[in-house]
C-alpha positions in Angstrom: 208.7 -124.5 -37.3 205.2 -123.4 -38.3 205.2 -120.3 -36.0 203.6 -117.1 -37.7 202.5 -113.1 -36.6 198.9 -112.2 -37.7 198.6 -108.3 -38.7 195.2 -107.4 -37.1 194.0 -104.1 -36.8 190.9 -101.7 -38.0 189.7 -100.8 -41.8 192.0 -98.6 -43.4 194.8 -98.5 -40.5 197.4 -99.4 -43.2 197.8 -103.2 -42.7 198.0 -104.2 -46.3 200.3 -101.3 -47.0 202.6 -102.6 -44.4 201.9 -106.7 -45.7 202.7 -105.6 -49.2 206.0 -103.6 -47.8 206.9 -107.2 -46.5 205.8 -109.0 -49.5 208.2 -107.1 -51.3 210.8 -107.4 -48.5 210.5 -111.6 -49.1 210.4 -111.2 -53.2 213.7 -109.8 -52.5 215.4 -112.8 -50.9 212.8 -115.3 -52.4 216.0 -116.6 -54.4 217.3 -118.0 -50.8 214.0 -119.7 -49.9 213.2 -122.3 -52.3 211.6 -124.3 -49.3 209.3 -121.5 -48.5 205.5 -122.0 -50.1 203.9 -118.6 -50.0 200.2 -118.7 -50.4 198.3 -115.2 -51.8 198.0 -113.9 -47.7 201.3 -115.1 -46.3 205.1 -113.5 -46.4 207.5 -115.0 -45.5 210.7 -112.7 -44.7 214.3 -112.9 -43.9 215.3 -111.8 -40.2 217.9 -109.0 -41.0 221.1 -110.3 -39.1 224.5 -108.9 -40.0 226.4 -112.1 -38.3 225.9 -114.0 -41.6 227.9 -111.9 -43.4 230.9 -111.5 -41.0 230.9 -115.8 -41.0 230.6 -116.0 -45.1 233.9 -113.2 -44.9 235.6 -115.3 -42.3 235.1 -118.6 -44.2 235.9 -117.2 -47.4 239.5 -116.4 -45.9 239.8 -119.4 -43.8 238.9 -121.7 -46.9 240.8 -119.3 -49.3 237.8 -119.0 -51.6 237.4 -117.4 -54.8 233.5 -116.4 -53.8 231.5 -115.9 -50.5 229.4 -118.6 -49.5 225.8 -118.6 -49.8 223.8 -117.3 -46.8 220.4 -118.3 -45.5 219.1 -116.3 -42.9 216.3 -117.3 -40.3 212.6 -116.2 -41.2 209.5 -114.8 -40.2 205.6 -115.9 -41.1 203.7 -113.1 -41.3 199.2 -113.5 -42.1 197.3 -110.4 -43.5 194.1 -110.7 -42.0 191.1 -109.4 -42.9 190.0 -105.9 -41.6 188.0 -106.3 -37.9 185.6 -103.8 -36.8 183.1 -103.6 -33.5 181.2 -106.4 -32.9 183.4 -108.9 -34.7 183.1 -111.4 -32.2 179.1 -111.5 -33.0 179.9 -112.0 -36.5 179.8 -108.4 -37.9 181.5 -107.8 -40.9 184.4 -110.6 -41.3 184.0 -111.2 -37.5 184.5 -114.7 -37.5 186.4 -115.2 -40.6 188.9 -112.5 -38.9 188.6 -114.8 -35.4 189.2 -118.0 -36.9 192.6 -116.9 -38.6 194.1 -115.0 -35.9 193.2 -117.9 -33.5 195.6 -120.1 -35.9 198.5 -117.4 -35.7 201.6 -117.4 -32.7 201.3 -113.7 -32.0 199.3 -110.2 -33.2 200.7 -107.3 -34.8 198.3 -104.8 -33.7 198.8 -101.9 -36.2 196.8 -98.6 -35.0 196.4 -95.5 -37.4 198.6 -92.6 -36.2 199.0 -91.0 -39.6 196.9 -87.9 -40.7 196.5 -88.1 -44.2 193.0 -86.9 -44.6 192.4 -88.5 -48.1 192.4 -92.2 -46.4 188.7 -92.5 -44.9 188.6 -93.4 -41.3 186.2 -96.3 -42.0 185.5 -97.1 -37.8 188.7 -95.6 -36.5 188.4 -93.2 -34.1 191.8 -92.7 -31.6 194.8 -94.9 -31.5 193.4 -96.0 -28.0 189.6 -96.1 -29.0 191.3 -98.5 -31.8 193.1 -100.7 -29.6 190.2 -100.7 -27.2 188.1 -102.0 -30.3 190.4 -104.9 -30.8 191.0 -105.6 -27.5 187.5 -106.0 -26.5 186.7 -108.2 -29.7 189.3 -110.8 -28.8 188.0 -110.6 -25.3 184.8 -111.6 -25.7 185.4 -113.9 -28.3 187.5 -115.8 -25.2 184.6 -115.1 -22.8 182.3 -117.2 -25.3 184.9 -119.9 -25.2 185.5 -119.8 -21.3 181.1 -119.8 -20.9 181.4 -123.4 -23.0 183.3 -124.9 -20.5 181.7 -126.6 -18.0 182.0 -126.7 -14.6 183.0 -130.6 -13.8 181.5 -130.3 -10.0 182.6 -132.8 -6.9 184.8 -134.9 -8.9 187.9 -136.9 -7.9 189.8 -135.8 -11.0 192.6 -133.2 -9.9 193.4 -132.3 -13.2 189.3 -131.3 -14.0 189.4 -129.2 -11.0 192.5 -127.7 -11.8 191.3 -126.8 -15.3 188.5 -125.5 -13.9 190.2 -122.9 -11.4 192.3 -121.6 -14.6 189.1 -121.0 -16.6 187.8 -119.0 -13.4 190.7 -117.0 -13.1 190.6 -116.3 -16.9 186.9 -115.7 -16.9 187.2 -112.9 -13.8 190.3 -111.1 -15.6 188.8 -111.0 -18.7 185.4 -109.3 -17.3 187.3 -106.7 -15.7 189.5 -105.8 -19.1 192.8 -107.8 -18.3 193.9 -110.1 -21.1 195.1 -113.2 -20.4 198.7 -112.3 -21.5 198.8 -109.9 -18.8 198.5 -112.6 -16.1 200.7 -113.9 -14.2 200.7 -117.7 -15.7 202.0 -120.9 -14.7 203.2 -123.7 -16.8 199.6 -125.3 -16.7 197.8 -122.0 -17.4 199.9 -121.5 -20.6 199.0 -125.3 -21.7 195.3 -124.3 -21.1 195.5 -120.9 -22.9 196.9 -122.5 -25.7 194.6 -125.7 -25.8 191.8 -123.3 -25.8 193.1 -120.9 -28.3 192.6 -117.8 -26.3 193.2 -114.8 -28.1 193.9 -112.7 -25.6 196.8 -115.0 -24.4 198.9 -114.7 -27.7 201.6 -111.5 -27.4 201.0 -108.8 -29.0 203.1 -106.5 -30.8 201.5 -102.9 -31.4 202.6 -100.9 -34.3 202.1 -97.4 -34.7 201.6 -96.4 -38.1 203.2 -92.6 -38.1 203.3 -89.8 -40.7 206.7 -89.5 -42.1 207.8 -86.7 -39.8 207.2 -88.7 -36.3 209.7 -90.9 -37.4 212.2 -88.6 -36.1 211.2 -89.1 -33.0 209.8 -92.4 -32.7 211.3 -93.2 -29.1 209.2 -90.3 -27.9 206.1 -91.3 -29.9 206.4 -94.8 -28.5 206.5 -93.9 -25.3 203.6 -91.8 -25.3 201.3 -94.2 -26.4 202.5 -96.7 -24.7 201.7 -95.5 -21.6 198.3 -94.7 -22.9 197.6 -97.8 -24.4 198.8 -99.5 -20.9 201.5 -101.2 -22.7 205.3 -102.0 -22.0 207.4 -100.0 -24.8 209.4 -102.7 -25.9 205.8 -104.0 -27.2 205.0 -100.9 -29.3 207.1 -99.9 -32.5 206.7 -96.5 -34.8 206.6 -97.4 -38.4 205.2 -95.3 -41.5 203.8 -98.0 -43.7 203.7 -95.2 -46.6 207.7 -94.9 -46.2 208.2 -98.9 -46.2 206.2 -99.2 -48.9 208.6 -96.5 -51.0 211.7 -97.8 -49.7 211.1 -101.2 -50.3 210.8 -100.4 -54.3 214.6 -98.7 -53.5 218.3 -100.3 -54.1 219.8 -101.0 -50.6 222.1 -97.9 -51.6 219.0 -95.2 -52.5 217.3 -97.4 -48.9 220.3 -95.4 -47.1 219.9 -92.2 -48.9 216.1 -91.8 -48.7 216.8 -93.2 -44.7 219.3 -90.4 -44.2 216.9 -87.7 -45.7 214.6 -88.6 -43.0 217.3 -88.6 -40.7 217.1 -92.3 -39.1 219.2 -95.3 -39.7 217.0 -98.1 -39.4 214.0 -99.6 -41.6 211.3 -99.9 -39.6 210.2 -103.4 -41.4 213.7 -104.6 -39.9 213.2 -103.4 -36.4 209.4 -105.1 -37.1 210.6 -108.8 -37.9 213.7 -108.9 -35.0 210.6 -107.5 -32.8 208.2 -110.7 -34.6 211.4 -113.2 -34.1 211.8 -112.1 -30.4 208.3 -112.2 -29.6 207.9 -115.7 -31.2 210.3 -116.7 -28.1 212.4 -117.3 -31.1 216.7 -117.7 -31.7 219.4 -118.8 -34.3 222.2 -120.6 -33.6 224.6 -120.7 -37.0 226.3 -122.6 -38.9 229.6 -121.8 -41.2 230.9 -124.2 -43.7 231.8 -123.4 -47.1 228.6 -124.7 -48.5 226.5 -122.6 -46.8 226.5 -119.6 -43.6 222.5 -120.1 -42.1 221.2 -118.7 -39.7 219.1 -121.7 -38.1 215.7 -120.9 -36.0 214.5 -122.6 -32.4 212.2 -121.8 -29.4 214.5 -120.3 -26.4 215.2 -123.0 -24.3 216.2 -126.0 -26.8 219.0 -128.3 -25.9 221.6 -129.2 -28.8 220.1 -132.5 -29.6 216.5 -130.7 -30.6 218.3 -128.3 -32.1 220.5 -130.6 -33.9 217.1 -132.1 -35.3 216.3 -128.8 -37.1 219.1 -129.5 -39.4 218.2 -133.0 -40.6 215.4 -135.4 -38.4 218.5 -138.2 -38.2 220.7 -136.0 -36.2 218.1 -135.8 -33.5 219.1 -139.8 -32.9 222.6 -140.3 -33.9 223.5 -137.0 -31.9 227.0 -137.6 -30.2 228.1 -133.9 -29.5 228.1 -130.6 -29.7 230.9 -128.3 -30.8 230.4 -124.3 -29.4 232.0 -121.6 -30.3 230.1 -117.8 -29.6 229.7 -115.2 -32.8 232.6 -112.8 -31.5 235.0 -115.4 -30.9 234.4 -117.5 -34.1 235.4 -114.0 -36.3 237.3 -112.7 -34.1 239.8 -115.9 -34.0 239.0 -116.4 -37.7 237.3 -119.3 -38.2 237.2 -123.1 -36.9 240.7 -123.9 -37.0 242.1 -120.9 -34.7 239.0 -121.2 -32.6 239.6 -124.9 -31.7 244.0 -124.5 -31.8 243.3 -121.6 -28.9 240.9 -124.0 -27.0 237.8 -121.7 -27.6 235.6 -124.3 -29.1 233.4 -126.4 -26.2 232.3 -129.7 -26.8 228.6 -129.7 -25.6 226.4 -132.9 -24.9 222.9 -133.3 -25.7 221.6 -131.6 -22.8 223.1 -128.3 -23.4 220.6 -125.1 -23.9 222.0 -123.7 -26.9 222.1 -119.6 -27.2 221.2 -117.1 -29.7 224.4 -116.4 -31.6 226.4 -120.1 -30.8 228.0 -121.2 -34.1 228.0 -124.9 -33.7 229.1 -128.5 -35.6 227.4 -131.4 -34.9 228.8 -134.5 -34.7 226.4 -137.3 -35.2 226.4 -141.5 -35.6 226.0 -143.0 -39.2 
């Protein structure tokens, strides 16, 4: 599923300082991705998920095994791109190097200089908002340019011209009074036309705040505050100190805790990051537990169990005969398969069933 998070922001913000903290993050668990290719710019990282651990213990004991099984957990794409700066979408600086890769992304991580450490030059960064105003605006009129190339098909019988036409009006008008095109309101055929056009403003955005070491204390409050100022819903803005991610990810997972504790938080920021990415994809797992392998298996919301059953292997797309359900909590909680199906716990699902995050599911398919 070629589905990936571009980290935009201004000079000297602290993107690559965040990117390397994931790069490091993915060398960790590169051992469990020998299918991943991982060019120079691009990390690809594990989606922290503690269910794959509970399934490898509960099929240890089912199986009686001597060892847990191996675990794969889902993933997350994440682009460095270059540095953007005012008047990007006129070709200053990397302006259309910058456009051109972000335009090939899923979603933006915004990240926006909060920090105050005086020795890192504020090269075009002025406020957090005057920051995200600068991006903002860039994307913007780079999808003003792309709207004024449309043209207008005139009297024509052709519904679907017209219709096209009235979405790139309505796109047009928001966009000239400040409102990206993620902020509208879309139908099903706006969305195909946003896409189709690659409108930059239409991707989701996830803004990260890139905090001293101190705000991280109280990141909830920080979130909030900018949030509101930067017009933004707060489950779209996350506090991180790319400075602390960057130590901690040189740390043992036990020294992780003790240098998390010192701070006096619980959580890596880099985690709460990629669940944020996955979400914001419009991305779930279902699982699977077996004793060659617990994974954690990824899929747009909304697919049915045979697309879903096609992620494992292309053949089990056509010889799909049925689904077998059980949720997370009731596979461990019962123990495994066995107990599961002997209580009557396990659902057998056909093709057209809309699988949820969390279902641990066997598939039955033809030879």
């Amino acid at each position: 599923m070629n589905l990936s998070v571009g980290i935009v922001g201004l000079p000297n913000v602290g993107k690559s300082t965040l990117f390397n903290a994931l790069l490091k993050k993915q060398q960790a668990y590169v051992a469990n991705f020998p299918f991943a290719t991982i060019e120079p710019n691009i990390g690809v990282v594990p989606v922290p998920d503690y269910r794959l651990i509970k399934l490898a213990e509960v099929v240890q004991k089912e199986e009686n095994l001597s060892y847990l099984p191996p675990i794969a957990p889902s993933t997350v794409e994440f682009v460095d791109i270059a540095g953007l700066i005012a008047g990007a979408s006129k070709g200053e600086g990397l302006g259309n190097k910058f456009l051109a890769h972000i335009r090939e992304t899923s979603a933006i991580c915004h990240v926006i200089r909060v920090f105050s450490d005086p020795s890192v030059v504020k090269e075009g960064s002025v406020s957090p908002q005057d920051d995200f105003l600068v991006v903002e605006t860039e994307l913007a009129l780079s999808d003003l340019q792309t709207l004024e190339k449309q043209k207008d098909p005139g009297n024509t019988p052709d519904k679907e011209a017209k219709r096209n036409w009235e979405i790139i009006c309505r796109f047009k008008e928001a966009l000239a009074k400040g409102i990206p095109v993620r902020s509208l309101d879309l139908k099903d055929d706006e969305v195909r036309l946003s896409k189709m056009l690659g409108l930059l403003t239409a991707k989701p955005v996830i803004i990260v705040l890139n905090v001293d070491e101190e705000d991280l204390k109280r990141a909830d409050e920080v979130s909030s505050y900018f949030s509101e100022r930067l017009n933004l819903k707060e489950d779209q803005v996350i506090c991180v100190s790319a400075k602390v991610e960057s130590e901690l990810a040189g740390l043992s997972e036990q020294e992780q805790k003790e240098y998390l504790a010192s701070l006096g938080i619980s959580q890596l920021g880099l985690e709460r990051l990629i669940r944020k990415a996955f979400s914001t994809l419009g991305l779930i797992s279902f699982l699977t537990a077996g004793v060659k392998e617990v994974r954690a298996w990824t899929i747009k919301s909304g697919t049915n169990a045979q697309e879903a059953a096609s992620v494992i292997h292309s053949d089990f797309c056509q010889k799909f005969i049925k689904a077998d359900v059980v949720d997370f909590k009731t596979f461990v909680s019962f123990g495994g398969w066995k107990a599961a199906r002997d209580a009557g716990k396990v659902r057998s699902e056909g093709k057209d069933y809309i699988v949820s995050d969390g279902d641990v599911i066997e598939f039955l398919v033809g030879r």
